[in-house]
TORDO-123207 format. One record per residue (C-alpha): x, y, z; residue in one letter. Coordinates in steps of 0.1 Angstrom, whole numbers. Example, Ala and Ser with C-alpha at 12.3 -4.5 7.8 and 13.67 -1.06 7.14 Angstrom:
<sites>
[site [123,-45,78],A]
[site [137,-11,71],S]
</sites>
This chain:
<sites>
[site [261,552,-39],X]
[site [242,576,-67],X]
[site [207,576,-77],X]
[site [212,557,-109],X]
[site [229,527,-90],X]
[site [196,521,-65],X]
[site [168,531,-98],X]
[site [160,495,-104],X]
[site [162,474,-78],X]
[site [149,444,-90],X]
[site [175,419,-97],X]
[site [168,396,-126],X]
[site [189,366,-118],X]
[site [172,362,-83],X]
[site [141,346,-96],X]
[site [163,320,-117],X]
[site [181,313,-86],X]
[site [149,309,-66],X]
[site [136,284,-92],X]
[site [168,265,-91],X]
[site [174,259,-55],X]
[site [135,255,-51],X]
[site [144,223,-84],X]
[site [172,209,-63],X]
[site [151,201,-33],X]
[site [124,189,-52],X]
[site [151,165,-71],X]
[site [165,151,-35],X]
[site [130,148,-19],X]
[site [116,128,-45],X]
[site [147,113,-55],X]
[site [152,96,-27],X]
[site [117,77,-30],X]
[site [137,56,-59],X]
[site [150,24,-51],X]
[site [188,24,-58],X]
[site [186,-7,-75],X]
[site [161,12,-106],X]
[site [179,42,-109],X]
[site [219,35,-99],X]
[site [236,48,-70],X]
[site [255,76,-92],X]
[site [224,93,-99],X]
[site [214,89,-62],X]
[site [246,110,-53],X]
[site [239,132,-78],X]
[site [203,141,-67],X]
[site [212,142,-32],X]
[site [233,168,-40],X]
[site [195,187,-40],X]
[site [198,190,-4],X]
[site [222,221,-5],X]
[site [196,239,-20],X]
[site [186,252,17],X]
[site [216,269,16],X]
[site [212,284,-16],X]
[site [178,299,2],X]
[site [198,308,35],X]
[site [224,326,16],X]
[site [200,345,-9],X]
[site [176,353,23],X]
[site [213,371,38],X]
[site [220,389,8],X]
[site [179,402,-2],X]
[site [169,410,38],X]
[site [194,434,43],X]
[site [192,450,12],X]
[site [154,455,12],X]
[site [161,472,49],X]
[site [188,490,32],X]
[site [166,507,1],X]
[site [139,513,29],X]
[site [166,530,51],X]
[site [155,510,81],X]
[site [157,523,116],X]
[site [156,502,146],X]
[site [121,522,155],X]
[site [110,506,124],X]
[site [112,470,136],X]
[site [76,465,142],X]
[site [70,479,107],X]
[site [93,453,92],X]
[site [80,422,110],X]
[site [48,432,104],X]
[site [62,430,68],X]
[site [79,402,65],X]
[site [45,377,89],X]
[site [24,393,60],X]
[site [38,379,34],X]
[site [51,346,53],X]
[site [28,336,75],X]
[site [-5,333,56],X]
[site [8,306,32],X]
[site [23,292,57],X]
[site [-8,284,77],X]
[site [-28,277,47],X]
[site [-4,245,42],X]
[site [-7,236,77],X]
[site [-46,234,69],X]
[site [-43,218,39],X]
[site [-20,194,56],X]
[site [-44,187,83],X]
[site [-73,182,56],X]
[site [-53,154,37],X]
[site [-42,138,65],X]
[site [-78,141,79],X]
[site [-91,124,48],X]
[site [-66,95,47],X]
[site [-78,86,81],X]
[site [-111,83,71],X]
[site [-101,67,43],X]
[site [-82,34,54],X]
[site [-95,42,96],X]
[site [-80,61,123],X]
[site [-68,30,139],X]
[site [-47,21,106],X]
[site [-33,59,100],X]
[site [1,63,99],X]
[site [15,71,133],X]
[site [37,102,110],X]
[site [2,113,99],X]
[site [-12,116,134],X]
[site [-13,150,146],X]
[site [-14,165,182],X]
[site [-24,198,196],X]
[site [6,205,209],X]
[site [20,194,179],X]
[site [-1,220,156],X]
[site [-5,244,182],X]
[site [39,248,182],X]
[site [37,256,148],X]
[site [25,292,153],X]
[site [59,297,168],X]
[site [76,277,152],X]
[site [87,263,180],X]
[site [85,220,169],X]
[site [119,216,166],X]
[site [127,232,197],X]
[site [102,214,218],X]
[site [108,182,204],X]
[site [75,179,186],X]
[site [75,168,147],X]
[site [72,190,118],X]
[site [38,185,96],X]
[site [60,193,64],X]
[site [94,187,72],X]
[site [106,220,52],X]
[site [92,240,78],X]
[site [122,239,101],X]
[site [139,260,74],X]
[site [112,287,76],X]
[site [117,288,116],X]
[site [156,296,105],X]
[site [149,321,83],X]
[site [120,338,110],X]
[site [151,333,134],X]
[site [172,353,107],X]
[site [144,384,105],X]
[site [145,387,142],X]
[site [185,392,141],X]
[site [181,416,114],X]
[site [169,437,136],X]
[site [197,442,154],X]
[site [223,435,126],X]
[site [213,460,97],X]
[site [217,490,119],X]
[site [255,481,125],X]
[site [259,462,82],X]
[site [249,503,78],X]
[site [266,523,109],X]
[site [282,551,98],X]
[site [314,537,106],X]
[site [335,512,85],X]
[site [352,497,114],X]
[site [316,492,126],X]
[site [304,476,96],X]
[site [336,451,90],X]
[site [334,440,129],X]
[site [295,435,129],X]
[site [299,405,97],X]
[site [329,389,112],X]
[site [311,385,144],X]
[site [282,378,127],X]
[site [293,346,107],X]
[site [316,341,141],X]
[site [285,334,161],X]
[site [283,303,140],X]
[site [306,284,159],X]
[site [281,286,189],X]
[site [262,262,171],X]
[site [290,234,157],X]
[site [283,213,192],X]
[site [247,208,181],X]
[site [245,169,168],X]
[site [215,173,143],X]
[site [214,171,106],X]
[site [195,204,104],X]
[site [200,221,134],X]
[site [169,239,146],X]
[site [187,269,159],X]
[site [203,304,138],X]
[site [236,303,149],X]
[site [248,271,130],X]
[site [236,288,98],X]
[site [253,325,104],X]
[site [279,321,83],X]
[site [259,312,52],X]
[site [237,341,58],X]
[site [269,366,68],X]
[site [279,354,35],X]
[site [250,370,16],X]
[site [250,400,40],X]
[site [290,408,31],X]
[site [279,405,-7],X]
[site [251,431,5],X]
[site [273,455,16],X]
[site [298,450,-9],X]
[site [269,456,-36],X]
[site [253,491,-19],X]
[site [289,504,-15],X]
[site [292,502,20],X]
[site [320,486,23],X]
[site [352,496,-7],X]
[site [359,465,-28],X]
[site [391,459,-15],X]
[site [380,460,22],X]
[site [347,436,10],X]
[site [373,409,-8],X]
[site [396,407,33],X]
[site [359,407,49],X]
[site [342,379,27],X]
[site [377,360,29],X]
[site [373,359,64],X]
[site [337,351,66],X]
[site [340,319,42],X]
[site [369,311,62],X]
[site [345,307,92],X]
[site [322,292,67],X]
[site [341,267,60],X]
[site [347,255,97],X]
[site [315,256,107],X]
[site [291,249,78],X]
[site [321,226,57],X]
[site [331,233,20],X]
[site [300,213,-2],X]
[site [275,240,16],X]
[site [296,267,12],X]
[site [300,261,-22],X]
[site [267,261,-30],X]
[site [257,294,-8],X]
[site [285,307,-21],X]
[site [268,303,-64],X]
[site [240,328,-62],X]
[site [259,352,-46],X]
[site [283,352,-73],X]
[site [259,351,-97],X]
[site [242,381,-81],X]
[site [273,400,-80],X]
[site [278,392,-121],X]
[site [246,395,-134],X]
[site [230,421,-111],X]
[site [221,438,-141],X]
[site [221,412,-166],X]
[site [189,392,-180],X]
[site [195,358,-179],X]
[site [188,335,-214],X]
[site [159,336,-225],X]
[site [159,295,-225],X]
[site [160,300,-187],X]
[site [127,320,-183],X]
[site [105,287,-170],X]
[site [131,287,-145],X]
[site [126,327,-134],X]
[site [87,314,-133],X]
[site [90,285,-112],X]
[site [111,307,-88],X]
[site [82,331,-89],X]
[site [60,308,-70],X]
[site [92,294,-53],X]
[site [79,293,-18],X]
[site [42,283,-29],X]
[site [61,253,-49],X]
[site [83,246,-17],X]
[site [51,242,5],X]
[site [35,223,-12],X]
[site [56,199,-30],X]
[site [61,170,-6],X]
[site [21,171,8],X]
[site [8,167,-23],X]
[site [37,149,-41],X]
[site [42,127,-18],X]
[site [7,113,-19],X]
[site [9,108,-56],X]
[site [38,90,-58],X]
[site [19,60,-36],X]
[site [-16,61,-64],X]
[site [10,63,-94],X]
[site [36,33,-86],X]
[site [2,15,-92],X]
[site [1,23,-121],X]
[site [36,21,-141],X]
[site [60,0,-146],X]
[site [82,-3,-117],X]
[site [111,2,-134],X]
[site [138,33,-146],X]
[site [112,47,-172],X]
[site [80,38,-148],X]
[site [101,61,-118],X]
[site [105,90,-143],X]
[site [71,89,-153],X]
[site [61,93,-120],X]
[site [85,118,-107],X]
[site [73,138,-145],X]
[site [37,138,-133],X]
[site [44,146,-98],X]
[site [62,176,-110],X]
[site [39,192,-134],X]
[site [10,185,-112],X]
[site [32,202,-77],X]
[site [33,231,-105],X]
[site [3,238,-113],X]
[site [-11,232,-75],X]
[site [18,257,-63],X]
[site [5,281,-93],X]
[site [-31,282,-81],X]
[site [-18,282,-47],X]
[site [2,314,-55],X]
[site [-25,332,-70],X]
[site [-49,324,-42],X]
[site [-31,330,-12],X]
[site [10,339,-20],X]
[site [1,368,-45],X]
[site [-25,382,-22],X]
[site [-2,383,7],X]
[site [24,395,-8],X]
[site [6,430,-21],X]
[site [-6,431,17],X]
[site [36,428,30],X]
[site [40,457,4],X]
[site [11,477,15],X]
[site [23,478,53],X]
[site [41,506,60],X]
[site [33,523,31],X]
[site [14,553,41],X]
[site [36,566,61],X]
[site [64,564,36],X]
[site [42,581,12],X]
[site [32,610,46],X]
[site [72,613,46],X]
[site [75,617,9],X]
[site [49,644,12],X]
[site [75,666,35],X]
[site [102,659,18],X]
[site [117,655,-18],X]
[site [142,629,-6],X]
[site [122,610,20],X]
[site [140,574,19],X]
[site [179,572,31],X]
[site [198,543,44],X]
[site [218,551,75],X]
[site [255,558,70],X]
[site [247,580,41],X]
[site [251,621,31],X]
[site [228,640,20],X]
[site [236,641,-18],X]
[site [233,599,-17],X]
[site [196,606,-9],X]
[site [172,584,-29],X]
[site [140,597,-36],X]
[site [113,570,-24],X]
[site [94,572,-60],X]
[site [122,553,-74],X]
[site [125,520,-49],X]
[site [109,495,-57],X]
[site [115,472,-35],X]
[site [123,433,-36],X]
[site [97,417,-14],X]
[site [108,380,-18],X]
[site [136,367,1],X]
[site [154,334,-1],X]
[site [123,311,8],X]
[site [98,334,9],X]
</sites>
C-alpha cells in the first residue's frame, strides 16, 4: 500500500449503503403492520425482504471495523483505547433511547392506567438494568426496542476485533488467510441455535468475515488472486451457515464498496447518503416513535391501500426529522467525543516522529503519515 492509496479514506458509497439498509428495515417493520388483505401478499414478500437489511449492517460493520483499526495501526495494547472509542460513540444514543423509551411508555400508562398497560410496555429492573450489558437476550429478558439485539451483535463483534485484527494484519500471509477462514468457520458453532435472531456472534461470523476478507483485499493485505480462493471459501461457509437470501444481501455493499470506493454515487441518490448519515439515530428511533403513530393515524384515514400509505408517508418523514434532531443532540456530539479519544496521544507520537501511524505487517516506506487519516468513525449500525 502507498500513501496516495490510504489519503482519503472516506468512502462515498458507505453512507448510501447506510441509508439503504437503514430503508429496508424501516419498509419490513412497518410493512408488516398492513393487513394483507389492503396491500396484497406480493408486496408483503417484497417488503419483507427489508429484514436482510441486518445483514447489510453486519457485513458493512466487518468490512469498516477493521479497516478503521487498520489506518489507526492498532495494537493489541491499544484495545482499551478502541473500546473506549467505539462505547463513546455507541453507547450514549443508545441509552438516550432507552430513556426515551421508558418516558413514552411511562406516559401511556398514565394515560389509559397502569392496570390497562400493555404487558409488552411493562418494564422491569432487571429488565432495564440488562440492557447496560446487553445482556436481554441472553438472560431471557425482553428487548425495550427490539433492534437492540443487533447492537449486542455488533458490541459482540468489537470485542472479537480485538483479537482478530492483529492476525487480518500479521505479518504473515499464511497468518492472515488462516485467521478469516477460521473466522467465518466459527459460524458453524452457532447453526444449533433455534432462534430467528440468534443472540450470540458466532452465527453471524461469516457475514462479518465476509466484510473483513473485502478489508483485506482492499488495504493490500492479501494479493487479489489469494483474496478471490479466500472470499470463495468464506461465502462458501456463508452459505451453510447463514443460507444464500442473507448472503446475498451482505454480500451487495461489499461489492459496491469494492466498485465504487472512489466513486461518488448519483447525485439523485444524495437523500439516501443523508438518511444514512443519521442511520443509527433513524434506526433507534423508528419503531418507538413510529410505532405509536401508526395507532393515532389509522384514526384518521381511510383504512384502505391509499389510507396505509398515507400513514406509513407520515410516519416516515416525521421518524426523519425526530432521528435528525436526535442526531444533532446526542449522535453528532458523541461521535466528535469517539474521535477525540485517543487523540492526544496520536498527535504526542506524531510530534516524535514524521511517520507516526503504521498498520502492522507493513515496511517502513508503506508508512502513512497520521495528518493524512482521516478516519471513518461509523460502522455498519453505528
Amino acid at each position: 500500500m502507498n500513501l496516495t492509496s490510504v489519503r482519503s479514506t472516506h468512502i462515498p458509497v458507505l453512507d448510501h449503503l447506510r441509508g439503504l439498509a437503514a430503508f429496508l428495515v424501516f419498509a419490513v417493520h412497518f410493512a408488516s403492520l398492513i393487513p394483507a388483505d389492503v396491500v396484497g401478499d406480493q408486496i408483503l414478500r417484497l417488503t419483507s425482504c427489508g429484514m436482510y437489511g441486518v445483514e447489510m449492517f453486519f457485513a458493512i460493520t466487518g468490512f469498516v471495523i477493521p479497516y478503521s483499526m487498520y489506518l489507526r495501526g492498532h495494537t493489541f495494547q491499544q484495545s482499551g483505547t478502541f473500546l473506549l472509542r467505539r462505547i463513546a460513540r455507541l453507547e450514549p444514543p443508545y441509552l438516550a433511547c432507552i430513556a426515551l423509551i421508558v418516558c413514552l411508555n411511562a406516559i401511556t400508562g398514565w394515560r389509559v392506567g397502569a392496570a390497562a398497560l400493555n404487558p409488552e410496555l411493562q418494564i422491569s429492573a432487571g429488565q432495564l438494568l440488562a440492557h447496560f450489558g446487553y445482556l436481554n437476550a441472553i438472560l431471557g429478558f425482553r428487548w425495550l426496542n427490539v433492534v437492540f439485539w443487533t447492537l449486542a451483535i455488533e458490541f459482540q463483534f468489537y470485542l472479537s476485533c480485538l483479537v482478530a485484527a492483529p492476525l487480518m494484519f500479521s505479518r504473515h500471509t499464511a497468518v492472515r488467510v488462516a485467521s478469516l477462514i477460521a473466522i467465518a468457520a466459527l459460524g458453524f458453532l452457532g447453526t444449533g441455535v433455534r432462534n430467528q435472531n440468534p443472540p450470540l456472534l458466532p452465527y453471524w461470523l461469516p457475514l462479518f468475515a465476509m466484510g473483513m476478507t473485502t478489508c483485506c483485499a482492499f488495504t493490500r493485505q492479501l494479493d487479489r488472486s489469494v483474496a478471490v480462493i479466500v472470499m470463495t471459501i468464506v461465502i462458501a461457509i456463508a452459505l451453510t451457515v447463514n443460507g444464500a437470501t442473507s448472503t446475498a444481501f451482505a454480500a451487495t455493499p461489499l461489492a459496491a464498496i469494492v466498485l465504487m470506493n472512489t466513486r461518488q454515487p448519483w447525485r439523485v441518490l444524495r437523500p439516501v447518503a443523508w438518511l444514512g448519515t443519521i442511520s443509527y439515530s433513524f434506526y433507534l428511533l423508528h419503531l418507538p416513535i413510529g410505532q405509536r403513530m401508526v395507532g393515532h393515524l389509522r384514526r384518521h384515514v381511510p383504512a384502505n391501500a391509499l389510507g396505509e400509505c398515507i400513514t406509513l408517508g407520515i410516519v416516515f418523514v416525521a421518524v426523519v426529522g425526530a432521528s435528525y434532531v436526535f442526531y444533532r443532540l446526542i449522535e453528532r456530539p458523541s461521535q466528535r467525543l469517539s474521535q477525540r479519544i485517543g487523540r492526544r496521544r496520536q498527535e504526542m507520537a506524531e510530534a516524535t516522529t514524521d511517520l507516526s501511524v503504521t498498520a502492522p505487517g507493513l515496511a517502513r516506506e508503506d508508512l502513512v503519515p497520521a495528518r493524512v487519516v482521516v478516519l471513518e468513525e461509523n460502522a455498519g449500525i453505528a
